[in-house]
N, C-alpha and C positions, 0 to 999 in steps of 0.2 A: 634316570638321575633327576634326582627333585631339586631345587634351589631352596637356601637357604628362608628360612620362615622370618620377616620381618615383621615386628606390632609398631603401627604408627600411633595407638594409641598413646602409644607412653611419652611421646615427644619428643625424644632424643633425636640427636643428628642419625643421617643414615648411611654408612658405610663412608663416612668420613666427607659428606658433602657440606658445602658451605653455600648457605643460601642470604639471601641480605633483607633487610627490613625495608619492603616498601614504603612505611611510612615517614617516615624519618632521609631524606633525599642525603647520598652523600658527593661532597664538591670532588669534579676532578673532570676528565676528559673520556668523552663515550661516543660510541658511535650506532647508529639505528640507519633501517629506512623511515622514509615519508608515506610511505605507498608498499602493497607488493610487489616484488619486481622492480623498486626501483634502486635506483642508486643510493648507495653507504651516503651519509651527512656525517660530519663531526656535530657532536655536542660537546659545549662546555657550560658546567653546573659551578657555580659558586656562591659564598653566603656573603653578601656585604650588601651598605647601599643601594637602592634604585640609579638607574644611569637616566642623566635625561636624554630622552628620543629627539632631539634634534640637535644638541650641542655634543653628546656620548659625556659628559663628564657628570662627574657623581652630583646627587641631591643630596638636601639634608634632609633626610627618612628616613625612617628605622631601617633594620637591616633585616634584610630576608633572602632566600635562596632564591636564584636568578640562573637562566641559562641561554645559552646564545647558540644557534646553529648557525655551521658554516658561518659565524660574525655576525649574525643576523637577531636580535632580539628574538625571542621567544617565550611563552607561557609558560611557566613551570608545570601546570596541572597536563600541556600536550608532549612533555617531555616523558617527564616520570612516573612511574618506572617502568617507562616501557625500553629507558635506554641502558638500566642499571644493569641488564645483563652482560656487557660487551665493552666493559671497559679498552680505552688505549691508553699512547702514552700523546704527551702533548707535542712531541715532532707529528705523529700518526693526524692529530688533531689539525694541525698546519698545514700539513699534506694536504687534508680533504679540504681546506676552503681555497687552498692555492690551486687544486684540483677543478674548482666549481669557478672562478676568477677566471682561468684560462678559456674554459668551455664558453663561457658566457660572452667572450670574447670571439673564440672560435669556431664555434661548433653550437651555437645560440637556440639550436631546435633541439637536441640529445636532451638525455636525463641527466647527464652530466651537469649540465647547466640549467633545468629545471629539476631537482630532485620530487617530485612531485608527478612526474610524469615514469612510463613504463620505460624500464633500460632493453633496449634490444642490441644483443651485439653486433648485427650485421650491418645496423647503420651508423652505432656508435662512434666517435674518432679512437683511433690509437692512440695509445698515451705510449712515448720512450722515453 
């Protein structure tokens, strides 16, 4: 039994997939690691304003796409598109920085609370 003969030359979509335009960033809530092996991050992508870094309330600057992990500024060029595969939704988004909030609190050595670091689960905490 042969499979079906696909020509990518022709450019069309393939068997009905939907792929996105990394160039062009779209706003919304995504989630990636930092690391292999480490722990999920929420990203959130959106286009307005620059926020100022010490006070978080907008500037007068043009408007550009901006993205924050776990609540935390970030570089648009280390986000995307490395996060546009894995959309969530923005409760999913809230989860994981209330997720990393807690760790950082509790469990101050896990990947939980440095996403940057390797998740092992034997020495992970429990989340109920």
């Amino acid at each position: 039994m042969a499979r079906q003969h696909i020509d990518y030359r022709a450019g069309g979509s393939v068997a009905g997939y939907v792929g996105h335009n990394t160039e062009i960033p779209v706003s919304g809530f995504y989630r990636m690691r930092l690391r292999s092996g480490g722990a999920y991050v929420g990203v959130k992508v959106w286009f307005g304003a620059p926020l100022d870094p010490v006070t978080g309330e907008e500037m007068d600057r043009s408007h550009r796409f901006q993205a924050l992990i776990n609540g935390t500024y970030a570089e648009m060029d280390s986000v995307w598109p490395k996060c546009a595969g894995d959309p969530i939704t923005e409760a999913e988004y809230q989860h994981l920085c209330a997720t990393q909030q807690w760790a950082q609190q509790h469990a101050p050595d896990s990947a939980l609370a440095q996403p940057t670091r390797r998740f092992d689960p034997n020495t992970s905490p429990i989340l109920f």
